[in-house]
C-alpha positions in Angstrom: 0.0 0.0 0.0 3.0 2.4 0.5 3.9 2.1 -3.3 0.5 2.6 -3.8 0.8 5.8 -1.9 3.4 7.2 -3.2 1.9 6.9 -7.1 -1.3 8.3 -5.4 0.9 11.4 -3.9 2.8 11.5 -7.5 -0.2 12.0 -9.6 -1.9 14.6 -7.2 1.2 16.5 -7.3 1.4 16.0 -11.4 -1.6 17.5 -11.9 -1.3 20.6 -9.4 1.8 21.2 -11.6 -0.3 21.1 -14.7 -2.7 23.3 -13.4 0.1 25.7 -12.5 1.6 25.7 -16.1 -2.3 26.4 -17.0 -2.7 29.3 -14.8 0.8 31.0 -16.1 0.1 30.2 -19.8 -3.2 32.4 -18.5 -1.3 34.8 -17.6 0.4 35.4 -20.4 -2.3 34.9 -22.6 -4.3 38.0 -21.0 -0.9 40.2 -21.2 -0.2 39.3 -24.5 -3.7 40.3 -25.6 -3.1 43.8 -24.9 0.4 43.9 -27.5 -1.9 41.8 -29.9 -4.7 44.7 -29.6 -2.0 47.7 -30.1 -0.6 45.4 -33.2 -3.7 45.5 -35.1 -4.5 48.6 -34.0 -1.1 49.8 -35.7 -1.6 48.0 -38.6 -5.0 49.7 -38.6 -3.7 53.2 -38.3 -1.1 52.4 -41.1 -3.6 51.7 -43.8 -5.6 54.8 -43.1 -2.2 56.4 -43.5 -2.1 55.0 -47.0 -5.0 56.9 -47.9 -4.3 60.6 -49.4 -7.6 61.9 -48.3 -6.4 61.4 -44.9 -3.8 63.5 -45.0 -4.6 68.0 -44.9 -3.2 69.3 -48.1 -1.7 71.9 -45.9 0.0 69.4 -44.0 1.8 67.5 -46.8 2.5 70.4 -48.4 4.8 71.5 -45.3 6.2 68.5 -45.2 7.3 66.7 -48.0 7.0 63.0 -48.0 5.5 63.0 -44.4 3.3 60.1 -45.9 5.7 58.4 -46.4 7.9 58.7 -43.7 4.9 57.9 -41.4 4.3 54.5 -43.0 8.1 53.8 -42.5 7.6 55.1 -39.0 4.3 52.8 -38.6 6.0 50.0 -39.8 8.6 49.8 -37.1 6.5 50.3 -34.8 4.4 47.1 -35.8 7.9 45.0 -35.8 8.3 45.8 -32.7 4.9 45.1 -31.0 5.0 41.7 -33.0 8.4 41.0 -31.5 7.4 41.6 -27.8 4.4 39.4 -28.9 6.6 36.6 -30.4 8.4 36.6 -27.1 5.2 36.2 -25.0 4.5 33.5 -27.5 8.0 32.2 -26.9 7.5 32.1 -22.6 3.8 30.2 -23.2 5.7 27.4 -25.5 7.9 27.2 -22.4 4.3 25.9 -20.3 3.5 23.7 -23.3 7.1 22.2 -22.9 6.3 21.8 -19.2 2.9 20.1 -19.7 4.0 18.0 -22.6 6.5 16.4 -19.9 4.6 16.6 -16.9 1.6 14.5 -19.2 4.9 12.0 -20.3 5.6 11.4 -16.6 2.3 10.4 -16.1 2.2 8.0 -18.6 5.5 6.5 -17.1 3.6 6.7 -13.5 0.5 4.8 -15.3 3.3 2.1 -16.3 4.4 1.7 -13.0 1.2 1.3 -11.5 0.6 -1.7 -13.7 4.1 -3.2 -13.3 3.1 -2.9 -9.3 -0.9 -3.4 -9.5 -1.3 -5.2 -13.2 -3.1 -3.8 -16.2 -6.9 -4.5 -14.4 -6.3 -2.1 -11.6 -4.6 0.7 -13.3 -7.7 0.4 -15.7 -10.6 0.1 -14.0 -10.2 0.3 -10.3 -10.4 3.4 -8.3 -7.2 5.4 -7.4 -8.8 7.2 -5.3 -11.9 7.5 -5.0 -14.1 6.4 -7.9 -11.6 7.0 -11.1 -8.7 4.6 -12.2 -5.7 6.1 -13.2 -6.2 5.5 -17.0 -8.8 7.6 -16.7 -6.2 10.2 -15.9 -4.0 9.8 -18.4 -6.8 10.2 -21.0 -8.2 13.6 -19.2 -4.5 14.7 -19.1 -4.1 13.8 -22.8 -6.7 15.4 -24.3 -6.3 18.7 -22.7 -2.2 18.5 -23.7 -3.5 18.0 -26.8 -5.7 21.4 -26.3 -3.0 23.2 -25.8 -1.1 22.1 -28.7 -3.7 23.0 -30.8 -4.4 26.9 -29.1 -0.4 27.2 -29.4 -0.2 26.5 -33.4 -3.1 28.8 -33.2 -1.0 31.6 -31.5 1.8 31.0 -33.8 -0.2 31.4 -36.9 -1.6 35.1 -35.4 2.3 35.7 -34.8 2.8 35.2 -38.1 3.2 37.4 -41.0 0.3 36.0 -42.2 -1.4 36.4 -38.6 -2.6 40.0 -36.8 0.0 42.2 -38.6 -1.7 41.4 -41.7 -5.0 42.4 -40.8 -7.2 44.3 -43.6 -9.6 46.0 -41.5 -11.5 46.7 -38.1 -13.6 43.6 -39.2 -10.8 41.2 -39.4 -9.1 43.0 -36.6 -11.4 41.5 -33.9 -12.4 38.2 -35.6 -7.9 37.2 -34.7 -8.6 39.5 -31.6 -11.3 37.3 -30.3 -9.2 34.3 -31.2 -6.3 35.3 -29.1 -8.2 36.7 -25.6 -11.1 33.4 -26.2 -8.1 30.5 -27.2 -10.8 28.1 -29.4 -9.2 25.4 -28.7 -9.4 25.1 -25.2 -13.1 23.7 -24.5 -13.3 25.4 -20.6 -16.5 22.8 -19.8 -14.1 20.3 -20.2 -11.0 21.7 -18.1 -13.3 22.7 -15.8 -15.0 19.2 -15.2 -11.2 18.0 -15.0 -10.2 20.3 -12.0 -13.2 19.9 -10.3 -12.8 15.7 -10.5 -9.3 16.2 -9.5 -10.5 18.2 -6.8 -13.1 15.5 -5.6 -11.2 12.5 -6.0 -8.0 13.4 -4.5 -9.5 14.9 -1.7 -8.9 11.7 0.6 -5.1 12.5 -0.1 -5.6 15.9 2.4 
């Protein structure tokens, strides 16, 4: 029962880390949202600038090529927003990478339950209070598999294809949405995880 234990103690904590590589790709998600909004909002303010009528006669009379050096001046400025983005992006791969192995040891704690219990037990009996650790592994799978998905998401709106290609207000908030709201994470579903995890491995407090 003490090996037992200790795989009980070794999952709990597994998952508490998951949840805390959740919580900081969270994080990052909501402070990168506000560089993603000033990106398109850039890009925005650079095609207007394209436009002659929206530039005073007066004005670009005074100053010759003003236009022009604006768009230059536009431009830079969406390189650099893109690039603090792209290093946001950059610190939530680094909680992917974290959840990718933390979901790995799992599977190797799933192994060892059936080297020490066989394959029955670590299928279909409890390991704690009415779920068996495959059932685990599965939940843990599929929301790795989540956050795979949401992060090739994030990449393609990091991409020059992605927010700083944006043609319009319209298209602005349709990538907007898809960066703050993160599509591929179904929150019914990590939400009925935490709260199982919560439930069944109370008897471990």
């Amino acid at each position: 029962m003490s090996q037992l234990g200790t795989i009980r103690r070794r999952v709990q904590a597994i998952f508490f880390d998951i949840g805390r590589a959740r919580n900081t790709w969270d994080e990052l998600n909501s402070d990168a949202f506000t560089l993603a909004n000033a990106l398109v909002n850039a890009k925005i303010q650079q095609q207007y600038a394209e436009d002659t009528s929206y530039w005073h006669p007066a004005l670009t009379h005074a100053i010759k090529d003003i236009r022009v050096s604006y768009e230059r001046k536009m431009e830079t400025t969406i390189m650099d927003i893109n690039e603090s983005l792209s290093k946001i992006t950059a610190k939530m791969h680094a909680q992917l990478v974290k959840m990718e192995n933390l979901v790995n040891q799992l599977k190797d704690t799933y192994k060892r339950l059936v080297d020490l219990q066989g394959k029955q037990f670590a299928d279909h009996s409890p390991l704690y209070a009415t779920c068996p650790m495959l059932n685990f592994v599965e939940r843990a799978s599929d929301v790795l598999i989540m956050y795979q998905s949401e992060y090739k998401t994030k990449m393609s709106l990091v991409s020059s294809e992605g927010l700083r290609n944006c043609k319009n207000n319209d298209e602005g908030l349709v990538l907007l949405s898809a960066w703050l709201n993160q599509p591929s994470l179904r929150t019914k579903d990590l939400q009925d995880l935490d709260e199982l995890c919560d439930i069944e491995m109370a008897i471990m407090e």
